[in-house]
matplotlib code that plots the C-alpha trace (Angstrom):
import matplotlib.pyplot as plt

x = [-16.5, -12.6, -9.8, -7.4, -4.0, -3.3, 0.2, 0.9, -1.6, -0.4, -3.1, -4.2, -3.7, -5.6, -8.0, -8.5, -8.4, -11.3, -13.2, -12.2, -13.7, -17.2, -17.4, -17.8, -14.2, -12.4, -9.0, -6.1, -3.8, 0.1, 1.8, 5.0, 3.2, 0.9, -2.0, -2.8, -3.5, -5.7, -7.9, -8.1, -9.1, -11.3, -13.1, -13.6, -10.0, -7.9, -4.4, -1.0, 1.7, 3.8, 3.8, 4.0, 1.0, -1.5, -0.5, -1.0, -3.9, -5.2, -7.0, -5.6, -2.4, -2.3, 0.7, 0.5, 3.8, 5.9, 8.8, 9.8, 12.7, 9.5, 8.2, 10.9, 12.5, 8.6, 8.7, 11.4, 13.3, 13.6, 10.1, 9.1, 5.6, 6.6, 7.0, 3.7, 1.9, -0.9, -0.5, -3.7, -2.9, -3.2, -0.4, -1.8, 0.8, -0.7, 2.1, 3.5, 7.5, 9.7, 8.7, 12.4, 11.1, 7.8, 9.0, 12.3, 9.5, 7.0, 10.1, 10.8, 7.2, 6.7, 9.6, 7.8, 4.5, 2.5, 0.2, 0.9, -0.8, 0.6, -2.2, -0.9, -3.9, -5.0, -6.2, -5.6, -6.4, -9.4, -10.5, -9.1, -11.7, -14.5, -13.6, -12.9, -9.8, -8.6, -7.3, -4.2, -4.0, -1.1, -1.2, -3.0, -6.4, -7.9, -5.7, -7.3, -11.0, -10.3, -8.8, -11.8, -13.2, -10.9, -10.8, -14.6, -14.6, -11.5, -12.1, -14.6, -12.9, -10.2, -8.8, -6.3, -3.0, -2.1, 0.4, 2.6, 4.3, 2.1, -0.1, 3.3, 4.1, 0.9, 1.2, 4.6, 3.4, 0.5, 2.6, 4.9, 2.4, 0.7, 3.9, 5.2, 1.9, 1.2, 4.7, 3.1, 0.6, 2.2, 4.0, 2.0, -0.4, 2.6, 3.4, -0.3, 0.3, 3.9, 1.9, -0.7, -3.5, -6.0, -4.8, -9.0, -10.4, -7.4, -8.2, -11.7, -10.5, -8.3, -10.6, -12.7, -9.9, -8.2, -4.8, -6.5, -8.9, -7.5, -5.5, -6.4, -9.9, -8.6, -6.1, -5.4, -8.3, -9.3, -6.1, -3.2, -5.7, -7.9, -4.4, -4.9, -1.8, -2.4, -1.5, -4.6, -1.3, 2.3, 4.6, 7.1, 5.7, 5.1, 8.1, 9.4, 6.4, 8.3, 11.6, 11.0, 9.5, 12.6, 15.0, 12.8, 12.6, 16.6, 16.8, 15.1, 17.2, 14.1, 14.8, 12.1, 13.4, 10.1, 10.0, 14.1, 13.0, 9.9, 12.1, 14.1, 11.1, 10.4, 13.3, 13.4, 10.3, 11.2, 13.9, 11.8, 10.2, 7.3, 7.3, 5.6, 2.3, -0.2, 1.8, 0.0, 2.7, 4.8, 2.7, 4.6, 7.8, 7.4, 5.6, 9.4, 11.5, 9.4, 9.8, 5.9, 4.6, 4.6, 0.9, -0.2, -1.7, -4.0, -2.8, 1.2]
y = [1.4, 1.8, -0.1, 0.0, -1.7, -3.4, -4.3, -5.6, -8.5, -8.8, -8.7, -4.8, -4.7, -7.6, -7.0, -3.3, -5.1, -7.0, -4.2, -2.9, -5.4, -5.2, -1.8, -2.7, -1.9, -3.8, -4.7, -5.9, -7.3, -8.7, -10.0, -12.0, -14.2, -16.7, -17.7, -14.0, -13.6, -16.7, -15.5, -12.3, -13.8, -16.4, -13.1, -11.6, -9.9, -10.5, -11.9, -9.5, -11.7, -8.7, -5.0, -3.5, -5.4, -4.8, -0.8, -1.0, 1.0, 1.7, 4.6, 4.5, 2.6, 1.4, 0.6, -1.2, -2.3, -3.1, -1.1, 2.1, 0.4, -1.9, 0.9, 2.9, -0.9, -1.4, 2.0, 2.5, -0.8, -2.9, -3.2, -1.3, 0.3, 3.9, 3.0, 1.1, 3.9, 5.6, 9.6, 10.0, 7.7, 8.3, 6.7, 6.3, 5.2, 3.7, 1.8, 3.4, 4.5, 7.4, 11.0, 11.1, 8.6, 9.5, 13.0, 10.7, 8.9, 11.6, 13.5, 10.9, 10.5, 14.6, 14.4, 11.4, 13.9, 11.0, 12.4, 10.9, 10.7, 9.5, 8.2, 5.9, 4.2, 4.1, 1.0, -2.8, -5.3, -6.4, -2.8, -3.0, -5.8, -3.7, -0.8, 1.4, 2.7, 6.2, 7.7, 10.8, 12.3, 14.3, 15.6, 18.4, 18.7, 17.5, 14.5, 13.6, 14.8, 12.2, 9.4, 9.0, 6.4, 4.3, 5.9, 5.2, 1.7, 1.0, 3.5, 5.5, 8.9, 10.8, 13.8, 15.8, 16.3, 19.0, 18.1, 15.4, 14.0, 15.2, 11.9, 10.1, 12.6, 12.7, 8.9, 8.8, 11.6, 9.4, 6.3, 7.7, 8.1, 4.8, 3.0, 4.5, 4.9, 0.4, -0.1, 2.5, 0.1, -2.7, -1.3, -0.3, -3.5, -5.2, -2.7, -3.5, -7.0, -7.0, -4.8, -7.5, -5.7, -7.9, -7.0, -7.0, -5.3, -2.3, -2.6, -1.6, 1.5, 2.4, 2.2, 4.9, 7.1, 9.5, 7.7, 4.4, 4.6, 3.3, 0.8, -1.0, -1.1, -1.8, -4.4, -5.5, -6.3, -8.1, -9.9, -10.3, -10.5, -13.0, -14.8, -14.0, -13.1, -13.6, -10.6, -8.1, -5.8, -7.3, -6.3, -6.4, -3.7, -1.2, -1.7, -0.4, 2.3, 3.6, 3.2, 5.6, 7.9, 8.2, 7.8, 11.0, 13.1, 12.5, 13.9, 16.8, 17.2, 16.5, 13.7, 11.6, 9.9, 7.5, 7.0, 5.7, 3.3, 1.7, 0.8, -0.7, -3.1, -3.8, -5.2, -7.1, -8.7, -9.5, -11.1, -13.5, -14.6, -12.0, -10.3, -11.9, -11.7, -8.6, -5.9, -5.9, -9.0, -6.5, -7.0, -10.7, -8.8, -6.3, -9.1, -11.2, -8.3, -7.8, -11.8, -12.4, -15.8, -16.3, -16.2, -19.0, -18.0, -19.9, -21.9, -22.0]
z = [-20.4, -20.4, -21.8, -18.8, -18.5, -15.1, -13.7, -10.7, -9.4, -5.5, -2.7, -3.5, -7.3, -7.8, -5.7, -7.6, -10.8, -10.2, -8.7, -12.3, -14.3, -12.0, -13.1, -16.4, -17.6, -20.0, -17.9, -19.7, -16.7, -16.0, -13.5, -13.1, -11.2, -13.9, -11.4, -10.2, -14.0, -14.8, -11.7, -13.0, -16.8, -15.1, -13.6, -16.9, -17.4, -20.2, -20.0, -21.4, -22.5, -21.3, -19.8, -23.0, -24.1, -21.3, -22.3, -25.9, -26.7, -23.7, -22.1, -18.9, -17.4, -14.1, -12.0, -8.4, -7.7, -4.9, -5.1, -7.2, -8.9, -10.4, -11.6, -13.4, -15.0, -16.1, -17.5, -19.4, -18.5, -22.3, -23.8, -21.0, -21.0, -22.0, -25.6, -25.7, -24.8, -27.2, -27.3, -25.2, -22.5, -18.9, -16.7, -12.9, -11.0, -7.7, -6.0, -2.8, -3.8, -2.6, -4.3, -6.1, -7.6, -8.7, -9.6, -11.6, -13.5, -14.2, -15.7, -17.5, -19.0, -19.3, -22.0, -23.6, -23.6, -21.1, -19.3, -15.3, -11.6, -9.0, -6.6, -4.3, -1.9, 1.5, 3.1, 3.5, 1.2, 3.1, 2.4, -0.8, -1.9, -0.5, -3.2, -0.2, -0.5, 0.0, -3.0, -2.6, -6.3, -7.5, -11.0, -13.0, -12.2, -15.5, -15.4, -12.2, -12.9, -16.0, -13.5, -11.6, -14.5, -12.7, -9.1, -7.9, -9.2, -6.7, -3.6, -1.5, -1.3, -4.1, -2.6, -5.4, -3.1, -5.7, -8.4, -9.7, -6.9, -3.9, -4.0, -3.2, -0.5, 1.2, 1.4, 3.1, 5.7, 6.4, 6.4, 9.0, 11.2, 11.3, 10.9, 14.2, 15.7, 15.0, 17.5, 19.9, 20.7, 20.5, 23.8, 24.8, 25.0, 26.3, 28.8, 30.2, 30.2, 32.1, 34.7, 35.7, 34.0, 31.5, 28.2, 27.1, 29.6, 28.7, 25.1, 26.1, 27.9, 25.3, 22.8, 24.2, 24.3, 21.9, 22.1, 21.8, 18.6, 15.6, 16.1, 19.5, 18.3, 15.0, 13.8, 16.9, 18.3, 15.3, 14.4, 16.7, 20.3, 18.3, 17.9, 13.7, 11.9, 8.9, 6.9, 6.3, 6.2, 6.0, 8.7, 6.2, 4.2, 6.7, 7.8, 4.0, 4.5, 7.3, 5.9, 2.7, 5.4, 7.4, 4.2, 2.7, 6.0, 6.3, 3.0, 4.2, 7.3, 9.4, 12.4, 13.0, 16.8, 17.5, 13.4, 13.9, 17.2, 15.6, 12.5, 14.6, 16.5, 12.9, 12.1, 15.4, 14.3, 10.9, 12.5, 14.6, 11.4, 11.5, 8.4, 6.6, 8.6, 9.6, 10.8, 14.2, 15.1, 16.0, 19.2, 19.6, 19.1, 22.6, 24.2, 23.8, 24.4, 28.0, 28.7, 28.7, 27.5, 23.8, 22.3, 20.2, 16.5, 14.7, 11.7, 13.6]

ax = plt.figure().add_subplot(projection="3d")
ax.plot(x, y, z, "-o")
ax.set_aspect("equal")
plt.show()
């Protein structure tokens, strides 16, 4: 059993700290937000009065926050984590941030002597509560043979991206891709539609497809054509996902065209409201921009 400091008690973290604290771990957590953390203590977690308190003394650190600002203030930001930490400590950083970031913040910790991985997740939260997630590693190899205490209690597959910093880049490459790839459809879908065809009976074709597996057969089928939006994935978010993608790959003097058109359906659709639910809404947001009859969602 571990003594591992959690941060960061959204829909993923808390769902990974609990999956924590079935696997037998001791799992000291925070969050800004109070209930997260009685839900977590009435699961058999134990509450941090602050950051630095859910690190103190721990074997391993977790991080699953929003944003990589979050990360750095809760870091080295006053009475930030940094300081708290014991000598053999393992930070795991597992929020999804842009690389200058992650490689800002494990150059900060190197000159601390922390130890750091970077292993931002793949997967929803629905996955997520399953303990399925997909796990992309960066760090020495020992760091992350030693991380897997808390890897396998959160995720079905670790693959070591190489070292610090590649996690966080794997995750953006992926990201890109099914950022871009979620607006695809929804054009897709909406393209059928405006041309008379029945939106199922297409799904069903383009399901059996290479172009259509993934998503059609997916989220959408399961959320936004069962007129579900609640967020399994908030559109919101991948639209961020996508945005460090295109911020890094500009940075790289690499031009991403369909990248640069879907951010801008998503931030049609965040406009009409839409950002906070699953990120397969987007769908609602080609269907209005083709003039088609607006759907009707449970629960609005």
């Amino acid at each position: 059993m571990a003594q591992i400091g959690f941060i960061g008690l959204g829909r993923m973290g808390f769902a990974m700290s609990r999956n924590l604290i079935e696997a037998s771990h001791s799992v000291w957590v925070y969050d800004i937000n109070p209930s997260a953390v009685e839900r977590i203590v009435a699961l058999g977690g134990h509450a941090a009065a602050s950051a630095a308190e859910a690190a103190a003394n721990r074997d391993f650190v977790v991080t699953m926050l929003p944003n990589g600002p979050d990360v750095e203030e809760t870091l080295f930001g006053a009475g930030g984590v940094a300081t708290a930490l014991a000598k053999d400590t393992l930070f795991i950083d597992m929020s999804t941030i842009a690389p200058d970031m992650t490689d800002k913040i494990a150059r900060g910790l190197s000159a601390m002597n922390i130890r750091m991985v970077d292993a931002p997740v793949g997967g929803t939260s629905e996955v997520a509560e399953r303990g399925d997630l997909l796990i992309l590693a960066g760090g020495d190899a020992s760091d992350v043979a030693r991380a897997h205490a808390v890897f396998d209690a959160v995720g079905r597959q670790t693959i070591h991206c190489g070292e610090n910093g590649t996690g966080t880049r794997t995750k953006i490459v992926n990201n890109f891709m099914s950022t871009a790839l979620n607006i695809l459809t929804a054009e897709t879908l909406a393209f059928a539609e405006g041309a008379g065809l029945d939106v199922a009976r297409t799904v069903d074709v383009l399901a059996g497809t290479t172009a259509g597996r993934g998503f059609v057969s997916g989220a959408y089928q399961r959320k936004v054509l069962n007129h579900d939006i609640s967020p399994e994935f908030g559109l919101a978010l991948a639209a961020k996902d996508l945005n460090l993608a295109l911020n890094y790959a500009a940075g790289l003097s690499i031009p991403l065209p369909v990248g640069a058109a879907a951010s801008q359906i998503y931030a049609i659709a965040k406009a009409e409201g839409f950002g906070v639910n699953d990120w397969s809404a987007a769908l609602e947001t080609m269907r209005r921009t083709a003039a088609l009859p607006r759907m009707s969602f449970d629960g609005q």
